[in-house]
Backbone bond lengths (Angstrom), bond angles and torsions (degrees), N, CA, C in turn:
res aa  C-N    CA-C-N  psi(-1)  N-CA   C-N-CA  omega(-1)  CA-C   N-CA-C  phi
1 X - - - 1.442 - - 1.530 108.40 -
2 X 1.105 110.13 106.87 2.264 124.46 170.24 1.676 83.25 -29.68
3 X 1.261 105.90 171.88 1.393 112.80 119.47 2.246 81.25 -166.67
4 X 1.720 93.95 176.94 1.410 111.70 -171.24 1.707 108.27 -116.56
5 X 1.308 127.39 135.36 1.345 112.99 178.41 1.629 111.50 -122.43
6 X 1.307 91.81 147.71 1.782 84.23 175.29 1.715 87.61 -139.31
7 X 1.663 83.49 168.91 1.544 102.54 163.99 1.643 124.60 -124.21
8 X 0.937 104.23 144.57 1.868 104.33 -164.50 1.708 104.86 -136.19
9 X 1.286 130.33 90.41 1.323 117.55 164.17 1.689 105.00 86.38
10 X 1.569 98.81 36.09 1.806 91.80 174.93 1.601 104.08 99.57
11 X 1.301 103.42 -44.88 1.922 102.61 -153.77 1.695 90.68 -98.12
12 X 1.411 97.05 140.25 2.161 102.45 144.07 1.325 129.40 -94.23
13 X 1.710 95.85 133.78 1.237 81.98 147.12 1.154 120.66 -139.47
14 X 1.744 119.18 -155.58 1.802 100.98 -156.51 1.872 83.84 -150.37
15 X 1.280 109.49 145.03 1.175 142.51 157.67 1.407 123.48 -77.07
16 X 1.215 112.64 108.84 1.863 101.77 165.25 1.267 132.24 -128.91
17 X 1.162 135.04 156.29 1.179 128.37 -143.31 1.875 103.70 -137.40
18 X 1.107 125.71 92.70 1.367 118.57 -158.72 1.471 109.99 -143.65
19 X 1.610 131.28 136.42 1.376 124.23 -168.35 1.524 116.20 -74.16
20 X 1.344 144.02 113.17 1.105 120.54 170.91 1.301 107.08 -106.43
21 X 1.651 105.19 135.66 1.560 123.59 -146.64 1.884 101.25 -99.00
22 X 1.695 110.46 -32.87 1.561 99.95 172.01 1.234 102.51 -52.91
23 X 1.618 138.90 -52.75 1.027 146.50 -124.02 1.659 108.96 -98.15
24 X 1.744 108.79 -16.12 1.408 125.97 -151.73 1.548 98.21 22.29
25 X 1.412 121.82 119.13 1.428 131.91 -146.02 1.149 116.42 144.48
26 X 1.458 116.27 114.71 1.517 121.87 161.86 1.650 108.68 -55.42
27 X 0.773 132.84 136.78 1.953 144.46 161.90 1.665 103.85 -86.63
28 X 1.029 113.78 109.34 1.127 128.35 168.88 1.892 120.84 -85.56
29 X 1.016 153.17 77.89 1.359 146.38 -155.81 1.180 123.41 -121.65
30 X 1.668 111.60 134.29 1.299 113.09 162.63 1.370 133.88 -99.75
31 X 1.008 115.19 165.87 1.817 112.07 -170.51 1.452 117.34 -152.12
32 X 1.055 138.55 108.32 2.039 113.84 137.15 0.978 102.45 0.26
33 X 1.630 131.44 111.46 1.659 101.35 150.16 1.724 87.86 -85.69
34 X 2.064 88.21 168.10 1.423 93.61 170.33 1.156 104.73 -131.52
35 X 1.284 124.65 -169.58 1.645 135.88 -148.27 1.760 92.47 -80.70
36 X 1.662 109.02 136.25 1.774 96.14 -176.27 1.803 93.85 -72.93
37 X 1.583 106.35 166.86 1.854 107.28 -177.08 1.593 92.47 -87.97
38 X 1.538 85.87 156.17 1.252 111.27 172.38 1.670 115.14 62.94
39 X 1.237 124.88 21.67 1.174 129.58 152.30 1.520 125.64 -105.67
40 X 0.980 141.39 123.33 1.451 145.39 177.92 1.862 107.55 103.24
41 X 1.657 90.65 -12.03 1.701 70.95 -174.32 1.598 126.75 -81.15
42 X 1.188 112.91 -24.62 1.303 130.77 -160.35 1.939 102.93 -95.62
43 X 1.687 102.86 -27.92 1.668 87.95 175.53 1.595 78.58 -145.77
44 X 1.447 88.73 139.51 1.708 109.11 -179.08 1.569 106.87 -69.06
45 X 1.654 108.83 -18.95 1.665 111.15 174.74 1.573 122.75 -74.84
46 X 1.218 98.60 -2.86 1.151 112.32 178.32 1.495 130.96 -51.18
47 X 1.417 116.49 131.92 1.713 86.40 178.89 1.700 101.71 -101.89
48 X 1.642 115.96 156.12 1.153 115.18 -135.18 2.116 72.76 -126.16
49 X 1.765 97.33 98.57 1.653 87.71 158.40 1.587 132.31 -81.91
50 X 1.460 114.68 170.72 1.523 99.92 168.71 1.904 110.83 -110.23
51 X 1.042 94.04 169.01 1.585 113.02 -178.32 1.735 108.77 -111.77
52 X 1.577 131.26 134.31 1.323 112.42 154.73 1.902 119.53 -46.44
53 X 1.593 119.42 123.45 1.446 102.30 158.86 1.405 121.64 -102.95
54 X 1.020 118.47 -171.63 1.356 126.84 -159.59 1.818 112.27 -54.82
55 X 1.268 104.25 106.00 1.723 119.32 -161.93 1.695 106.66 -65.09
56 X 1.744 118.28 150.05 1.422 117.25 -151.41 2.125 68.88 -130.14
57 X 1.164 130.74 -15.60 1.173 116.52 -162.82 1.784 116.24 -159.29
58 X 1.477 108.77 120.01 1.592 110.67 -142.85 1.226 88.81 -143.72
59 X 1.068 93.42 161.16 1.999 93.06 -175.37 1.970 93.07 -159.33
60 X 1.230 92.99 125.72 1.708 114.93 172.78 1.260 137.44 -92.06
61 X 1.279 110.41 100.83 1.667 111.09 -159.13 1.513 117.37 -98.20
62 X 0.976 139.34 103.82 1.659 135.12 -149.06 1.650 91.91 -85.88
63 X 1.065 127.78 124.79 1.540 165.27 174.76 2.039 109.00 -71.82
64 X 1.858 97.69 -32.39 1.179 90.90 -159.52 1.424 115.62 -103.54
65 X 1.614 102.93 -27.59 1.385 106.49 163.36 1.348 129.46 -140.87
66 X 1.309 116.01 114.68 1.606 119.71 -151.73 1.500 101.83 -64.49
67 X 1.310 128.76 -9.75 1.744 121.58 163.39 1.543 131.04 -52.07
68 X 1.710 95.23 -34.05 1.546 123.98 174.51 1.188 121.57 -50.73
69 X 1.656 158.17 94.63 1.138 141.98 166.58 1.309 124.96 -22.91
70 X 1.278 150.62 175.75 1.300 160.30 -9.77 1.917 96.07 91.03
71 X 1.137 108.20 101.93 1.971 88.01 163.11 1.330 101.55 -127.99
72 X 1.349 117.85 166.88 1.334 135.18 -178.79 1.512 115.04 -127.90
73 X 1.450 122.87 89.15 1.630 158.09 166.92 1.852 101.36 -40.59
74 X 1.444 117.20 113.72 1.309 104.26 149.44 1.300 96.85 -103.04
75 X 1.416 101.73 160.08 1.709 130.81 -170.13 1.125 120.36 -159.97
76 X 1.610 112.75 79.79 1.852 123.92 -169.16 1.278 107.01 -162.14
77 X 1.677 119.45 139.52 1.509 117.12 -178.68 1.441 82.16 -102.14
78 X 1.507 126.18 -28.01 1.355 116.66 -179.25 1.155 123.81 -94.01
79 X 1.107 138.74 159.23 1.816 156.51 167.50 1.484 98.76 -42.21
80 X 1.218 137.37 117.35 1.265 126.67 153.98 1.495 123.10 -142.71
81 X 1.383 103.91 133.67 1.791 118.62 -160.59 1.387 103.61 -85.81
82 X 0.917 120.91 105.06 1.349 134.61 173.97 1.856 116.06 -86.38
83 X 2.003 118.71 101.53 1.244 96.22 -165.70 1.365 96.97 -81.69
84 X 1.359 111.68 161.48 1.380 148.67 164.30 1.987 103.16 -2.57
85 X 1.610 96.76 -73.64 1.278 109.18 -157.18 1.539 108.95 -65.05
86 X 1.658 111.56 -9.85 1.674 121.03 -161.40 1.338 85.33 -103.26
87 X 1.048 120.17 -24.47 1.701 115.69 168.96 1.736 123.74 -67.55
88 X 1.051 121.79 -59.32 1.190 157.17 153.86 1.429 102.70 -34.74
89 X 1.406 121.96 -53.41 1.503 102.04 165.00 1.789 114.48 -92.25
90 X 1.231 113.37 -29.42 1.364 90.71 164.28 1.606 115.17 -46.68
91 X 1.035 115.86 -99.05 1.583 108.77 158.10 1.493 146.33 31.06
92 X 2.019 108.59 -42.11 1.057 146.16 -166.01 1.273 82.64 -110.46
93 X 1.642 135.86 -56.04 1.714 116.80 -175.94 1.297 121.28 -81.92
94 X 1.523 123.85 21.74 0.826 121.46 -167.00 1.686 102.29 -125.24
95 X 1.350 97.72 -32.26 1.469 112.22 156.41 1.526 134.78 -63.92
96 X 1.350 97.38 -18.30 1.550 107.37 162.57 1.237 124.17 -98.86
97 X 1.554 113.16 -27.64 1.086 113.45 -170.37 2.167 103.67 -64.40
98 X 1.620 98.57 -38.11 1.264 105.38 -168.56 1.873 105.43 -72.76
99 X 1.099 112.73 -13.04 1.798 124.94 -176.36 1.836 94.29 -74.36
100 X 1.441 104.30 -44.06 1.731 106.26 -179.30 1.207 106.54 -52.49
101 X 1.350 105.38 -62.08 2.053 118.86 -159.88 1.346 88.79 -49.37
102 X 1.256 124.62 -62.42 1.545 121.03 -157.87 1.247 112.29 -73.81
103 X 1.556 128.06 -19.76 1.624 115.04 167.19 1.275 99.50 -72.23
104 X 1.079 130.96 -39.51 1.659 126.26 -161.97 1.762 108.94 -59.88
105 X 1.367 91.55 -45.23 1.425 116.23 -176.42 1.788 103.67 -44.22
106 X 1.655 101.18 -56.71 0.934 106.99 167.90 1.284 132.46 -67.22
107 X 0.787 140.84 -47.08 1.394 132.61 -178.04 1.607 109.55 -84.83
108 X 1.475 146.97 11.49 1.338 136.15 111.16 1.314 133.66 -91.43
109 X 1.186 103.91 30.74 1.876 121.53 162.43 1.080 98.93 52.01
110 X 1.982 112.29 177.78 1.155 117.23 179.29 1.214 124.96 -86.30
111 X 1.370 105.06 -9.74 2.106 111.91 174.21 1.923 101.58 -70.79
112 X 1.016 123.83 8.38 1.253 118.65 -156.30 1.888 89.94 -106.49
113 X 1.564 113.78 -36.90 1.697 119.67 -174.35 1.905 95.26 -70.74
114 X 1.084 104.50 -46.67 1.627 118.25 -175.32 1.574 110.35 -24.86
C-alpha cells in the first residue's frame, strides 16, 4: 500500500492509497502519520521515519463505474483540526486518484466491467 507524507506546521501527515474490494473503490486516506517504532529510540542519530496512523478522513473512489460518486468518510471519536493546506492536498490525491479510475475506465470500456 503507497501512501505520501508531508509535513505542515511541525506535525505529519500521511496519505494512503489502498484498494478496498467490498467497496470496489480505491480508499483514499488521511492520517497523523506517526514516528515508525523502533527508530530514533535507541541512537539519537537516528533518522526518525513516519508511518500512515490510524486515518480520521478517507474518501472512496469507485474504479468500476464512472456514474458512481467519489464520497468523502469522516472517521474520528476525536476532534481533529485539519490545516487548510493538508486539506487541499489531500483533496489533490484524491482528485487524481479519481482522474486515474476514469482513464482506466476508459480505455477498457464499458464491456470490460460487464
Amino acid at each position: 500500500m503507497p501512501w505520501e507524507l508531508r509535513e505542515h506546521a511541525g506535525r505529519h501527515y500521511a496519505v494512503l492509497f489502498h484498494y478496498a474490494l467490498p467497496d470496489d473503490a480505491w480508499s483514499v486516506e488521511l492520517s497523523e502519520a506517526v514516528p515508525s517504532p523502533g527508530k530514533g529510540a535507541e541512537s539519537p542519530d537516528a533518522v526518525v521515519t513516519y508511518l500512515p496512523g490510524a486515518a480520521f478522513l478517507m474518501a472512496l473512489v469507485p474504479d468500476e463505474d464512472p456514474d458512481l460518486e467519489p464520497t468523502v468518510h469522516i472517521h474520528s471519536y476525536d476532534e481533529h483540526v485539519v490545516p487548510y493546506e493538508i486539506m487541499r492536498w489531500f483533496m489533490e490525491q484524491v482528485t487524481d486518484q479519481v482522474e486515474r479510475c476514469r482513464a482506466a475506465f476508459e480505455q477498457a470500456g464499458p464491456e470490460a466491467v460487464e
